[in-house]
N, CA, C and O atoms as a DFTB+ gen file, in Angstrom:
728 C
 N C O
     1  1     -43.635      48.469     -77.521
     2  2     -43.538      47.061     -77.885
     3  2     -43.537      46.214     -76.611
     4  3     -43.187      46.658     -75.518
     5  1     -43.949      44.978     -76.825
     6  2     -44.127      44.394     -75.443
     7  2     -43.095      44.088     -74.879
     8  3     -42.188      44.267     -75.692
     9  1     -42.599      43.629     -73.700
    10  2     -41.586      43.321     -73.152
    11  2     -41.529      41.582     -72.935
    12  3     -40.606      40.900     -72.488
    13  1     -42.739      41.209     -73.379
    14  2     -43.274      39.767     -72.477
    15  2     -44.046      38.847     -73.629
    16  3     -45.194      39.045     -74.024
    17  1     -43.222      37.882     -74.037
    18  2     -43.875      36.995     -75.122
    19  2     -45.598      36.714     -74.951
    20  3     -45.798      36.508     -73.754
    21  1     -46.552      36.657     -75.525
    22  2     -47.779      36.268     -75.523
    23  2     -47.944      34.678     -76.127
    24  3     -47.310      33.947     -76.888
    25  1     -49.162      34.605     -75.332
    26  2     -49.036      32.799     -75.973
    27  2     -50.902      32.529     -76.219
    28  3     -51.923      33.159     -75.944
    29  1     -50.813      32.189     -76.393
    30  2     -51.659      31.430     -77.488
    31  2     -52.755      30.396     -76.133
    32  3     -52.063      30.514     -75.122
    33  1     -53.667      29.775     -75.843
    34  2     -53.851      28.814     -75.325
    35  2     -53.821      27.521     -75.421
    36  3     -54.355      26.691     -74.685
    37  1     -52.775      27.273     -76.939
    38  2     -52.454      26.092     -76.964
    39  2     -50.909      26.242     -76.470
    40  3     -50.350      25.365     -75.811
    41  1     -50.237      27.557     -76.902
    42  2     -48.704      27.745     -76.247
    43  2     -48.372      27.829     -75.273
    44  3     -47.295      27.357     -74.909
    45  1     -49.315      28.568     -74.374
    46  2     -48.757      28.451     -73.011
    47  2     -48.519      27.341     -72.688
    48  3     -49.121      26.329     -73.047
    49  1     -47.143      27.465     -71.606
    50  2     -46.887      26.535     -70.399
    51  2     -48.147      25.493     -69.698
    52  3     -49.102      26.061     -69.169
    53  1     -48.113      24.308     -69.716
    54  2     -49.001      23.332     -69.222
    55  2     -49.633      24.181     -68.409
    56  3     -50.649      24.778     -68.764
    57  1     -48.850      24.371     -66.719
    58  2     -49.344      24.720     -65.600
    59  2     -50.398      25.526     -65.813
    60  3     -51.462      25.053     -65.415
    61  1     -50.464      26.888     -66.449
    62  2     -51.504      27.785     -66.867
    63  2     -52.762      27.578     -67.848
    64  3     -53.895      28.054     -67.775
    65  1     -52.068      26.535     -68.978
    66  2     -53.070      26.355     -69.641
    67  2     -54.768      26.505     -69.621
    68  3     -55.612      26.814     -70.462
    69  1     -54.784      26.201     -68.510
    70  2     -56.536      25.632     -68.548
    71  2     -57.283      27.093     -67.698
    72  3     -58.461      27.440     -67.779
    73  1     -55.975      27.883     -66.753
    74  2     -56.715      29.086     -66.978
    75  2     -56.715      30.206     -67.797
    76  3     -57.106      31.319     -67.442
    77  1     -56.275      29.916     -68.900
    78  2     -56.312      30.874     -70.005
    79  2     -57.065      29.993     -70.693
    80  3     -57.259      30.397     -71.840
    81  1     -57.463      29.172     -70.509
    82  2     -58.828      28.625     -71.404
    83  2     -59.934      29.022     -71.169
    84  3     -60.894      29.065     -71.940
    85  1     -59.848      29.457     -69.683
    86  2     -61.222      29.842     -69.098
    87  2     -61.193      31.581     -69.035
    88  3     -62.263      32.167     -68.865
    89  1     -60.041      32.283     -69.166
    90  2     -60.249      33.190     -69.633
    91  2     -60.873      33.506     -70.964
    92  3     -62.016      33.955     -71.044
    93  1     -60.087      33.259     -72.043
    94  2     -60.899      33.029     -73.161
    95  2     -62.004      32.648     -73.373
    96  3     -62.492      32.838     -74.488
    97  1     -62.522      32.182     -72.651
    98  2     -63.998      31.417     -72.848
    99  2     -64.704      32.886     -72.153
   100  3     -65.496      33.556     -72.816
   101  1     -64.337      33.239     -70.863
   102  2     -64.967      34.211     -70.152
   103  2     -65.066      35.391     -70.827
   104  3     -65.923      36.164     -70.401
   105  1     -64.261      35.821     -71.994
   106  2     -63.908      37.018     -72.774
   107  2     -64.118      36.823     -74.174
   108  3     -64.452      37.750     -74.911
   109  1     -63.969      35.871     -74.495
   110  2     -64.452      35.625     -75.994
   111  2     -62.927      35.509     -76.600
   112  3     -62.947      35.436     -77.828
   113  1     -61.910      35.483     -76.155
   114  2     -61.082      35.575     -76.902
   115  2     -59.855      35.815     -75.729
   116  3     -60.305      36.267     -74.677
   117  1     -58.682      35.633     -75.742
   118  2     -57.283      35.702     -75.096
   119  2     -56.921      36.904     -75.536
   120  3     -56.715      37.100     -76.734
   121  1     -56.760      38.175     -74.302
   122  2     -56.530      38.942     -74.580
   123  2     -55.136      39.504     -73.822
   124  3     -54.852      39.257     -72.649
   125  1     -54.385      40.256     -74.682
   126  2     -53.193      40.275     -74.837
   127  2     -52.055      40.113     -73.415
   128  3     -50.966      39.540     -73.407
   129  1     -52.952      41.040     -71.952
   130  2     -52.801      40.837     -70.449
   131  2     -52.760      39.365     -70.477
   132  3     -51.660      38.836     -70.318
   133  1     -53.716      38.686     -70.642
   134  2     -53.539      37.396     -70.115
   135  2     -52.741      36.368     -70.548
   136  3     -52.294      35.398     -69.935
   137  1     -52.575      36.864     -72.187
   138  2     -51.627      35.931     -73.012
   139  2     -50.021      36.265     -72.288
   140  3     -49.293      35.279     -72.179
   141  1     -49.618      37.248     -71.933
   142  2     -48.575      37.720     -71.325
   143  2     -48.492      37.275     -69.877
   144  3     -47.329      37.237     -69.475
   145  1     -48.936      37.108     -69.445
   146  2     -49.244      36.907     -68.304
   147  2     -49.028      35.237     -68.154
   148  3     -48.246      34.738     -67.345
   149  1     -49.647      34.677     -68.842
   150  2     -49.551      32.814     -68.845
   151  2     -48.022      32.523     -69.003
   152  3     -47.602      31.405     -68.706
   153  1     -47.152      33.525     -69.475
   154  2     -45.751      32.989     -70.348
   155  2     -44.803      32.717     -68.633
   156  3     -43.652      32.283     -68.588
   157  1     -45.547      33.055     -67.519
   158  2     -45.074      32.459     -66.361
   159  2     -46.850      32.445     -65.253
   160  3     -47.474      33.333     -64.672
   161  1     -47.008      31.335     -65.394
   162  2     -48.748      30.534     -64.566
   163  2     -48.359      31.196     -63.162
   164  3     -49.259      31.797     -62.576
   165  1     -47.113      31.135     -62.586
   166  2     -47.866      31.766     -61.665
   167  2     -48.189      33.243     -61.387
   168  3     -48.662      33.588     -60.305
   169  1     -47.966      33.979     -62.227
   170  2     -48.779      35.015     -62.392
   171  2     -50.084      35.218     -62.725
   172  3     -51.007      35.866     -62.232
   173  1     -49.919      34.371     -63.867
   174  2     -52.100      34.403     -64.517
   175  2     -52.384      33.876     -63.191
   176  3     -53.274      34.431     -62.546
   177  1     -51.555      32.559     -62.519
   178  2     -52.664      31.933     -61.649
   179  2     -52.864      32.836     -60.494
   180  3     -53.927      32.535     -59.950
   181  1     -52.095      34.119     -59.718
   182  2     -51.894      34.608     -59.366
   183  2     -53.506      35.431     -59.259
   184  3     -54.411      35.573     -58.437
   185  1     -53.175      35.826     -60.615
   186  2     -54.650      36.678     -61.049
   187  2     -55.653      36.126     -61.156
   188  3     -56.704      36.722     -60.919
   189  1     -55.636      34.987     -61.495
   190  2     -57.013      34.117     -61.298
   191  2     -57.615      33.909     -60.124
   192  3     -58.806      33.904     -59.812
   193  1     -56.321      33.682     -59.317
   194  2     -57.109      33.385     -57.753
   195  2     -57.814      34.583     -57.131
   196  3     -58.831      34.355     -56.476
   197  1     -57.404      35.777     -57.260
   198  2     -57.444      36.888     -56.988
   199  2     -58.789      37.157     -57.477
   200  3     -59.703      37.434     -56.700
   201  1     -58.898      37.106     -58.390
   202  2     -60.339      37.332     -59.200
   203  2     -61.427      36.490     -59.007
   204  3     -62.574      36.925     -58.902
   205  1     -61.120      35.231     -58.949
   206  2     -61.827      34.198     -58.103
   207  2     -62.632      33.942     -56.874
   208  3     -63.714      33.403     -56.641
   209  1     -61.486      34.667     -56.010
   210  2     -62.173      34.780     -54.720
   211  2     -62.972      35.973     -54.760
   212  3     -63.654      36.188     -53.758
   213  1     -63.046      37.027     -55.981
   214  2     -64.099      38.588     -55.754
   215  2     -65.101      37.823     -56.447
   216  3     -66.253      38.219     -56.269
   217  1     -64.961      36.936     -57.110
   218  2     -66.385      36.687     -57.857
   219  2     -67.328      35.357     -56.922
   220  3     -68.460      34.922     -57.131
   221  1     -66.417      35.027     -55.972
   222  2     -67.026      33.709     -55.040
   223  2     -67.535      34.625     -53.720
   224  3     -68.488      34.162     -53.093
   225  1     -66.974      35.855     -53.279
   226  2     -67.065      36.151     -52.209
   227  2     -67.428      37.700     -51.574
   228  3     -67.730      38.005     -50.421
   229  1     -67.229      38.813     -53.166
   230  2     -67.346      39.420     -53.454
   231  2     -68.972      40.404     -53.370
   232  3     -69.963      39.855     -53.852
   233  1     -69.111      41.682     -52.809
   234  2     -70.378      41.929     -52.802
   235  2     -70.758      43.021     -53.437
   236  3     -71.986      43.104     -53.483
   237  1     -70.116      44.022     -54.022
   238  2     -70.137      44.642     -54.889
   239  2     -70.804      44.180     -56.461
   240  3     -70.410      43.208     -57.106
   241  1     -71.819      45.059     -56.852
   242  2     -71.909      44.938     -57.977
   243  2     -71.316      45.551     -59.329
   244  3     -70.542      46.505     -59.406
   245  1     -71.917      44.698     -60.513
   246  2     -70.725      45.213     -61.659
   247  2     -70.333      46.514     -61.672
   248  3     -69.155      46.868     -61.621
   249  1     -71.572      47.476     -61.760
   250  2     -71.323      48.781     -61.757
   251  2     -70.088      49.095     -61.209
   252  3     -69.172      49.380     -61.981
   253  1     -69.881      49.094     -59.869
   254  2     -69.370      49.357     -58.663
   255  2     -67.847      48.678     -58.432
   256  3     -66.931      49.248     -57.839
   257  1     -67.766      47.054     -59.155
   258  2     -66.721      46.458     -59.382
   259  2     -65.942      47.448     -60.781
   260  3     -64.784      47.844     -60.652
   261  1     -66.503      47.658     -61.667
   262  2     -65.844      48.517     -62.629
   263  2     -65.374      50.083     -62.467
   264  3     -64.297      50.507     -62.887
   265  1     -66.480      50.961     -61.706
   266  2     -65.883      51.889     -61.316
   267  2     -64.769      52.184     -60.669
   268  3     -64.083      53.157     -60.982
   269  1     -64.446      51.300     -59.610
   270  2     -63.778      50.784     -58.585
   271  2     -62.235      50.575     -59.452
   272  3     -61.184      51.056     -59.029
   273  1     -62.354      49.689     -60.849
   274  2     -61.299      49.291     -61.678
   275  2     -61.004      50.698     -62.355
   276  3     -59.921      51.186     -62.032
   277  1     -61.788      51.438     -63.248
   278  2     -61.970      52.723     -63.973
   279  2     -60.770      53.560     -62.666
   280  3     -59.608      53.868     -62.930
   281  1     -61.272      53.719     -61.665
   282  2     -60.547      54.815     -60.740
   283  2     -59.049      54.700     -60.374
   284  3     -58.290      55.652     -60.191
   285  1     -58.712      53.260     -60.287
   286  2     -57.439      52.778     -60.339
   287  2     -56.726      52.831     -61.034
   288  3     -55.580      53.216     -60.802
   289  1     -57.306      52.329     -62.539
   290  2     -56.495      52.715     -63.575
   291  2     -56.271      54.100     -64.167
   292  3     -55.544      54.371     -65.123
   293  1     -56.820      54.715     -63.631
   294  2     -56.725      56.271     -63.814
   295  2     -55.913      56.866     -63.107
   296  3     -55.259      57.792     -63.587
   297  1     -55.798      56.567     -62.105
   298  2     -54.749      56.945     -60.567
   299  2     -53.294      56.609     -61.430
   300  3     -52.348      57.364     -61.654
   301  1     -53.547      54.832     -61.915
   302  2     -52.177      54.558     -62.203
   303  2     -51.724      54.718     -63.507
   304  3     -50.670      54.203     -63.880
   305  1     -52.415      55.371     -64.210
   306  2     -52.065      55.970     -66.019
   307  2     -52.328      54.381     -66.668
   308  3     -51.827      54.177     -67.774
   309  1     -53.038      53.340     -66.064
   310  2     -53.145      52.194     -67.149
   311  2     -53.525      52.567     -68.256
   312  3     -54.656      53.014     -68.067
   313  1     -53.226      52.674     -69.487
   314  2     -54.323      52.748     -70.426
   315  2     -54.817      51.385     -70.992
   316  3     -55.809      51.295     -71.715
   317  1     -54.039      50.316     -70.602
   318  2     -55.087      48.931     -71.486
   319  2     -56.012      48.725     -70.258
   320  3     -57.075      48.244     -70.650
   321  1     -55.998      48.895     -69.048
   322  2     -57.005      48.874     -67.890
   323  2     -58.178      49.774     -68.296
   324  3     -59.292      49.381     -68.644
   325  1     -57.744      51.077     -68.196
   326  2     -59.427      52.085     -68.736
   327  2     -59.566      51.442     -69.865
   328  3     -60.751      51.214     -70.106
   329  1     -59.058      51.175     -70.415
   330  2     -59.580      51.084     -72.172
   331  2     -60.552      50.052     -71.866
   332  3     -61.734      50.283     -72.121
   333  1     -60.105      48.591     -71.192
   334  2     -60.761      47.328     -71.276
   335  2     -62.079      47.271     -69.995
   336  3     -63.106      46.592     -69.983
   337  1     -61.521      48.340     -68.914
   338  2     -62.716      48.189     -68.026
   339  2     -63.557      49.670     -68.759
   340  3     -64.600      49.885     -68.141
   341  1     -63.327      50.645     -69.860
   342  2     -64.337      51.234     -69.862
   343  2     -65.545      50.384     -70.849
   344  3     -66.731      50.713     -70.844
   345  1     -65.006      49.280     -71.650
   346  2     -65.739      48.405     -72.608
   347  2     -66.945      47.647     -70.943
   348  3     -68.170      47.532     -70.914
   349  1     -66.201      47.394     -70.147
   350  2     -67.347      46.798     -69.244
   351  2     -67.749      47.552     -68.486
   352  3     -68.880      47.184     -68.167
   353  1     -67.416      48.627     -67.875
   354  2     -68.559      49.545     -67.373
   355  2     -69.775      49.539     -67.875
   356  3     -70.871      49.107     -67.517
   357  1     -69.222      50.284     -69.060
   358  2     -70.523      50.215     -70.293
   359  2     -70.995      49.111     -70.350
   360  3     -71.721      49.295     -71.326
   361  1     -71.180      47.971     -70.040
   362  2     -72.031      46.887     -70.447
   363  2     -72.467      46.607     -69.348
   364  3     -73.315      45.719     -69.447
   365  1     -72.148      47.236     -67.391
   366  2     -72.416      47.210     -66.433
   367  2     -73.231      48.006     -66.136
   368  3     -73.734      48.116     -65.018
   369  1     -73.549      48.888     -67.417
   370  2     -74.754      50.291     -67.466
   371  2     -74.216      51.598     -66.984
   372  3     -74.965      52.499     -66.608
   373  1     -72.801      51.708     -66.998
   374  2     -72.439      53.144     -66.979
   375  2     -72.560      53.434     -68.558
   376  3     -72.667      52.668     -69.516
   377  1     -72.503      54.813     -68.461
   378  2     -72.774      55.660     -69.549
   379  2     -70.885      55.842     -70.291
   380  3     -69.982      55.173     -69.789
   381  1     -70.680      56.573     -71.176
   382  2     -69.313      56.567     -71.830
   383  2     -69.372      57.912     -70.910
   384  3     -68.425      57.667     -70.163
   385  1     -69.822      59.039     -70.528
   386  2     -69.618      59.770     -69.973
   387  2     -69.386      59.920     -68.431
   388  3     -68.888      60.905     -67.887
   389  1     -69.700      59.113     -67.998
   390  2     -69.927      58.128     -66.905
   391  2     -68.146      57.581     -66.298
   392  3     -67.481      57.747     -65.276
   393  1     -68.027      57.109     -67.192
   394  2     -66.608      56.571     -67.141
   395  2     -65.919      57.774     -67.628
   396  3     -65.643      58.253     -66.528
   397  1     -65.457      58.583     -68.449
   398  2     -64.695      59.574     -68.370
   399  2     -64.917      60.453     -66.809
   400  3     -64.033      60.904     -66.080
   401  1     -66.034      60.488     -66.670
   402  2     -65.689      61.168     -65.201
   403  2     -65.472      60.492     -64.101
   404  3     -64.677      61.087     -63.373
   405  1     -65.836      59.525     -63.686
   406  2     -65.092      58.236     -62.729
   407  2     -63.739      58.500     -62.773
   408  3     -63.210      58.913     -61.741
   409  1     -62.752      58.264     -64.256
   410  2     -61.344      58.455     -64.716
   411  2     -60.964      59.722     -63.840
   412  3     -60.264      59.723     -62.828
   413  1     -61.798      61.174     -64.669
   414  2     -61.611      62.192     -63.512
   415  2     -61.162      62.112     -61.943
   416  3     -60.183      62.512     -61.313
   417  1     -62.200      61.494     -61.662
   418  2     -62.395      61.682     -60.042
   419  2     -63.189      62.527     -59.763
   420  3     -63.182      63.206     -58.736
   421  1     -64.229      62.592     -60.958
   422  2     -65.762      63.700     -61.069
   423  2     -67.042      62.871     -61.148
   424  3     -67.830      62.953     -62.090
   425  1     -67.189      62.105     -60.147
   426  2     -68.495      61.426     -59.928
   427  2     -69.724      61.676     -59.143
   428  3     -70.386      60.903     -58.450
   429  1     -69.927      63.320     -59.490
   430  2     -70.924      63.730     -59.182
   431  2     -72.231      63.304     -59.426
   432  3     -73.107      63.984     -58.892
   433  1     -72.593      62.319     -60.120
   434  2     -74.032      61.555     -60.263
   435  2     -74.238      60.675     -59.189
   436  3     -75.430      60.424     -59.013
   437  1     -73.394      60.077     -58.348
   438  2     -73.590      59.181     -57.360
   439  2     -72.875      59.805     -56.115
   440  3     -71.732      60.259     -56.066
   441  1     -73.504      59.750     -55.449
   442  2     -72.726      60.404     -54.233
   443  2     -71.900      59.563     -53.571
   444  3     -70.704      59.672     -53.301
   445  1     -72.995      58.375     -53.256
   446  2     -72.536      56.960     -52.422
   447  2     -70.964      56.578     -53.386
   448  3     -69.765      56.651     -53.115
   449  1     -71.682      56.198     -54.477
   450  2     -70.472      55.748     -55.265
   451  2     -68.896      56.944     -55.512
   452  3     -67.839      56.840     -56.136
   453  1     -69.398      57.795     -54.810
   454  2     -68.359      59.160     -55.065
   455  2     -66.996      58.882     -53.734
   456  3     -65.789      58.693     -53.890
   457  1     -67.733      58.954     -52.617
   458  2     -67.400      58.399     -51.324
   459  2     -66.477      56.810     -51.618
   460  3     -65.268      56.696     -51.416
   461  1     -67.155      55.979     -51.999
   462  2     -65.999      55.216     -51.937
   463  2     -64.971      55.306     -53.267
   464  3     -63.864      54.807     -53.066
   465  1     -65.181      55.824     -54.470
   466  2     -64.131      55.488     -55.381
   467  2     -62.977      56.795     -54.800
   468  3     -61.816      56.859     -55.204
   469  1     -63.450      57.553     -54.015
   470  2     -62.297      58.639     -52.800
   471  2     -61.530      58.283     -52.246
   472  3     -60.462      58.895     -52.248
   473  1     -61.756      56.704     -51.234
   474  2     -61.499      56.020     -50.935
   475  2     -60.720      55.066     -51.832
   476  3     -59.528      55.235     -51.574
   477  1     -60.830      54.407     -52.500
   478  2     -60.157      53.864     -53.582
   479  2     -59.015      54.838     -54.409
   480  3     -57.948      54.629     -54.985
   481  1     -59.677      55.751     -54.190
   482  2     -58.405      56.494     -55.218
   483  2     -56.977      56.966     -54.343
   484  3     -55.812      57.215     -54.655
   485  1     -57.903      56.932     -52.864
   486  2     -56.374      57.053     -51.938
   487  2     -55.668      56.013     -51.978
   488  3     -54.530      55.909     -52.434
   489  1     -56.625      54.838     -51.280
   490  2     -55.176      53.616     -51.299
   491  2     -54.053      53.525     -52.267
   492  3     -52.832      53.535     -52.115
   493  1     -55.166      53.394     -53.763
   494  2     -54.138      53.501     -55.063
   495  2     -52.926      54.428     -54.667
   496  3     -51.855      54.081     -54.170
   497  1     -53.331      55.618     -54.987
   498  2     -52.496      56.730     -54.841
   499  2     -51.668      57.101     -54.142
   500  3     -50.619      57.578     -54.575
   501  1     -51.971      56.957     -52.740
   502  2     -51.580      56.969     -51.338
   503  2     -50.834      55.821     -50.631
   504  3     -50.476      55.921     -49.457
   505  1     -50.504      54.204     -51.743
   506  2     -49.725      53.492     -51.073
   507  2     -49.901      52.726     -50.111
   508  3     -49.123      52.110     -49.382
   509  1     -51.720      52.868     -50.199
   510  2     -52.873      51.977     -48.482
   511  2     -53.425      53.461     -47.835
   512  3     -54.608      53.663     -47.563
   513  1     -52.734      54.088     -47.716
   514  2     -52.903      55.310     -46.838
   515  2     -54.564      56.151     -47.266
   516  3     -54.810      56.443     -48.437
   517  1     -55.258      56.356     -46.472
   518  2     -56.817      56.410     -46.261
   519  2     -57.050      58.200     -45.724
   520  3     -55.862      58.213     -45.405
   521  1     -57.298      58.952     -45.539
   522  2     -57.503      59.943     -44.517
   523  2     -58.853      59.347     -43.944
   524  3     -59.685      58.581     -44.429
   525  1     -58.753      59.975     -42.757
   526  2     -59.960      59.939     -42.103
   527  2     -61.042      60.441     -42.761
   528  3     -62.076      59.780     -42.856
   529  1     -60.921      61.615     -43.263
   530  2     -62.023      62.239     -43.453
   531  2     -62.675      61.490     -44.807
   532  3     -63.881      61.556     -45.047
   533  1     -61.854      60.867     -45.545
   534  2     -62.595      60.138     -46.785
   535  2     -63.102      58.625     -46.576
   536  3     -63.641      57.966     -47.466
   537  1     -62.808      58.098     -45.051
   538  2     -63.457      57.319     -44.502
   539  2     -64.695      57.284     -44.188
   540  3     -65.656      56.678     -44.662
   541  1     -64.540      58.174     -43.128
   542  2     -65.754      58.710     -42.632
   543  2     -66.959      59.500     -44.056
   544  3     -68.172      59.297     -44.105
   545  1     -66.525      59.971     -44.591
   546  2     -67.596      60.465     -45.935
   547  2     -68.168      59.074     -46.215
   548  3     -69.388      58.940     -46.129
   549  1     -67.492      58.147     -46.503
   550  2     -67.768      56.747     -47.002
   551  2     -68.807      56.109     -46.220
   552  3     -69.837      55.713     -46.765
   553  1     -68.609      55.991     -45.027
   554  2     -69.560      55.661     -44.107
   555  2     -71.038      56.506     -43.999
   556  3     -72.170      56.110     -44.277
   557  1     -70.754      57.323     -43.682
   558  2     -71.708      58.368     -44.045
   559  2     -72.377      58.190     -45.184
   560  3     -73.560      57.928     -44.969
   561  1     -72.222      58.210     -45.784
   562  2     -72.524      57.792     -47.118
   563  2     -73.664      56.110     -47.484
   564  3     -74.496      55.696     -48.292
   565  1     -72.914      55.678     -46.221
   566  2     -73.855      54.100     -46.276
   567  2     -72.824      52.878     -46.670
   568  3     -73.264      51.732     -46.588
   569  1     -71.874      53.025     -46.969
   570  2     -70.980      52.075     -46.684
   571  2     -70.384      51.308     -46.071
   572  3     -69.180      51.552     -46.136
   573  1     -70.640      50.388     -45.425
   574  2     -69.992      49.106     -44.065
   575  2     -68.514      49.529     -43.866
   576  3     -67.823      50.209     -44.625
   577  1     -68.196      48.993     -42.719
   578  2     -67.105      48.875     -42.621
   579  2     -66.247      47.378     -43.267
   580  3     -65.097      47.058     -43.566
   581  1     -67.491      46.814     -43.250
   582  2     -67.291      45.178     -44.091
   583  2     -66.893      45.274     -45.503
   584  3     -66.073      44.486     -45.972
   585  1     -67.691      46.638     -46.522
   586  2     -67.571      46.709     -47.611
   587  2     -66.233      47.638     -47.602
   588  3     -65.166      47.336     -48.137
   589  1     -66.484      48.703     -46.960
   590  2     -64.646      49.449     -47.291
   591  2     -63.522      48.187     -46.830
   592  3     -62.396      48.650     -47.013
   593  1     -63.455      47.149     -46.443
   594  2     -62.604      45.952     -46.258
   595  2     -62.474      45.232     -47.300
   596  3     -61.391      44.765     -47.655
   597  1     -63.538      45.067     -47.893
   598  2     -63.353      44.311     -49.140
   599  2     -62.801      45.289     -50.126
   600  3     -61.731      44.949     -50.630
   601  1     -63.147      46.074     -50.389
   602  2     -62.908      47.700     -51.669
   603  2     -61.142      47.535     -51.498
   604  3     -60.467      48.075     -52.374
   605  1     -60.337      46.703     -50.239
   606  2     -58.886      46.686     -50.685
   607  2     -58.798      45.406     -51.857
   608  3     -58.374      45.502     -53.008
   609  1     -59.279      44.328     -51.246
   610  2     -59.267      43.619     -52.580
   611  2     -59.258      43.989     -54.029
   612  3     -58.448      43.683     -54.904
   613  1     -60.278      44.673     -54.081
   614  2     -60.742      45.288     -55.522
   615  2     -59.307      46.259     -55.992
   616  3     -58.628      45.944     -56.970
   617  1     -59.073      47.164     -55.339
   618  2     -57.899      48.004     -55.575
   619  2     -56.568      46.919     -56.220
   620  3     -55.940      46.969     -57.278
   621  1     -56.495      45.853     -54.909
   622  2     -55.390      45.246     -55.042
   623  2     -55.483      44.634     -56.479
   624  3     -54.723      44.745     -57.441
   625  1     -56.204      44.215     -56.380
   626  2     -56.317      42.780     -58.120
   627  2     -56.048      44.517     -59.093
   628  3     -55.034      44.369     -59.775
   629  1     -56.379      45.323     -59.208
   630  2     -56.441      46.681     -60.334
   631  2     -55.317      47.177     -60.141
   632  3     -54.719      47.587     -61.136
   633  1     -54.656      47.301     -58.764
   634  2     -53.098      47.302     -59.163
   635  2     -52.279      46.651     -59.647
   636  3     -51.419      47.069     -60.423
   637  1     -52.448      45.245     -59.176
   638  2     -52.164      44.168     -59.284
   639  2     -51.611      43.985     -61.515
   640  3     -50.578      43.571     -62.041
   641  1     -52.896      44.525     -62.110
   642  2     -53.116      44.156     -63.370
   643  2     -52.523      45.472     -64.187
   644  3     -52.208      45.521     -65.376
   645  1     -52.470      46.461     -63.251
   646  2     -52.040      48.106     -63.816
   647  2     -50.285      47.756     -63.917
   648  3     -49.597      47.901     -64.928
   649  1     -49.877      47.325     -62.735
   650  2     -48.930      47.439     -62.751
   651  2     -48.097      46.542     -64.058
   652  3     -47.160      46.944     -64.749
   653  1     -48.851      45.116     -64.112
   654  2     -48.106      44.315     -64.530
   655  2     -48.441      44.856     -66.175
   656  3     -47.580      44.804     -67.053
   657  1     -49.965      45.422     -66.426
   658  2     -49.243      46.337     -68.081
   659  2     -48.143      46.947     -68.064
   660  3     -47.168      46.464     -68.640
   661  1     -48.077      48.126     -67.404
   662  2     -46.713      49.116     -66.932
   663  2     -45.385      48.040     -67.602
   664  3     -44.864      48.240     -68.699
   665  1     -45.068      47.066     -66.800
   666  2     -44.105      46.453     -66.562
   667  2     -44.023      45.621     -67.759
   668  3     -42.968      45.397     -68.352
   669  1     -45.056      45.213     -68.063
   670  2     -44.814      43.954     -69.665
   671  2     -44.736      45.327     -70.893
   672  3     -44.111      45.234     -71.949
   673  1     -45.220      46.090     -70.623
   674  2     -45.767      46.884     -71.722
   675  2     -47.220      46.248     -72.750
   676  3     -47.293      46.065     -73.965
   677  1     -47.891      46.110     -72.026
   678  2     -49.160      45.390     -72.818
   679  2     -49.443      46.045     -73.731
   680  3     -49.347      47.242     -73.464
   681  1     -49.876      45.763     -75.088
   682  2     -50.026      45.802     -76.382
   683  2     -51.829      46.314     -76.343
   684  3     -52.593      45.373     -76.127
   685  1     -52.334      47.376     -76.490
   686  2     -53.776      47.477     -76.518
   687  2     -54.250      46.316     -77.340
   688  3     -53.707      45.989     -78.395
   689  1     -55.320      45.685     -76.796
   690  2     -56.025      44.954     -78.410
   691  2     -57.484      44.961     -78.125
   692  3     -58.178      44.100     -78.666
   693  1     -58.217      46.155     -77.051
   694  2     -59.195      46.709     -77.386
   695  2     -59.497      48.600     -77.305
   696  3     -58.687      49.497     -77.072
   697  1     -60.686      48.657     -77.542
   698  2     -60.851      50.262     -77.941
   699  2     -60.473      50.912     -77.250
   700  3     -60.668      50.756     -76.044
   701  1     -59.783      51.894     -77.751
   702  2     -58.733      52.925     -76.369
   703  2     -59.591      53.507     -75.964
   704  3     -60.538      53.800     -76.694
   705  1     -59.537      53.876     -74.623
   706  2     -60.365      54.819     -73.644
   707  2     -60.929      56.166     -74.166
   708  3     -60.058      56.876     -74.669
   709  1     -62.142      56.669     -74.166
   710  2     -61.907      58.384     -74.386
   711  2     -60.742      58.898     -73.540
   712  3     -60.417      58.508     -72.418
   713  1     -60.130      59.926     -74.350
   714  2     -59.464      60.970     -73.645
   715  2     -59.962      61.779     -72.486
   716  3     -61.104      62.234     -72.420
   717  1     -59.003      61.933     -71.550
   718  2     -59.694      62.685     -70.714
   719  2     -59.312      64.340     -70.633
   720  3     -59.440      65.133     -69.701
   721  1     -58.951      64.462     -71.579
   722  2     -58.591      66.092     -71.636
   723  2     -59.691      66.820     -72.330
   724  3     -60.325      66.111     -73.112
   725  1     -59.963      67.700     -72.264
   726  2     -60.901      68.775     -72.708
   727  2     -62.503      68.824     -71.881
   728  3     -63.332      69.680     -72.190
């Protein structure tokens, strides 16, 4: 059960209002993270800015922005995170199988993309902490040192949103993730 009242975009608090309008508009609908999230603005706004500046400044594409989300939330047991970024993978042109193995940490179809979600799955996991050697694969691989700089951003906003399900207890209100067992 949730821990954290949800609101409505006519209920929320003034301050937030208008970015949970534009969430909704961006999603088709106020979904349950964000409605929770508005019941104190500076959190949504928190997340807005955050998200804001990856979509103003950001060089990663969708694919790559979702995998990136998929690996995090897997690291951190989100399940309304996989559930909601495996709905946009898939519409970013990963496959449903695709995303169960990303979740893994079995992204043997992309190499490049293998190398950095390695990378990503340490910081998550690891607390920032990187090894060398999954650096260097990354690079190798064809990755900037400009782009593994930005790839903390990406982590951060996916912890950022993992955690705060964890903590509200967010309410699924889209299709649960495949399982990753078997």
């Amino acid at each position: 059960m949730p821990r954290i009242p949800a609101h409505t975009a006519d209920s929320a608090p003034a301050a937030g209002r208008q970015t949970l309008r534009r969430l909704e508009k961006r999603f088709g609908r106020v979904l349950n993270i964000h409605a929770e999230m508005a019941h104190a603005p500076v959190v949504l706004e928190a997340y807005a800015a955050i998200s804001t500046a990856i979509a103003e400044h950001g060089t990663f594409d969708a694919r790559t922005r979702e995998a990136i989300a998929l690996t995090v939330g897997a690291v951190d047991a989100c399940a309304y995170c996989q559930s909601a970024h495996t709905l946009s993978a898939k519409a970013a042109g990963l496959t449903e199988a695709q995303t169960v193995a990303i979740r893994r940490g079995e992204t043997d179809h992309d190499t490049k993309l293998t190398a950095l979600l390695q990378v990503a799955r340490q910081i998550a996991g690891e607390v920032g902490e990187v090894s060398d050697t999954a650096w260097d694969e990354a690079l190798t691989q064809g990755w900037t040192d400009t782009q593994l700089t930005e790839l903390f951003v990406h982590v951060a906003v996916n912890l950022y949103t993992n955690y705060f399900n964890h903590y509200a207890r967010t309410e699924l209100d889209v299709p649960a993730a495949p399982a990753l067992d078997g």
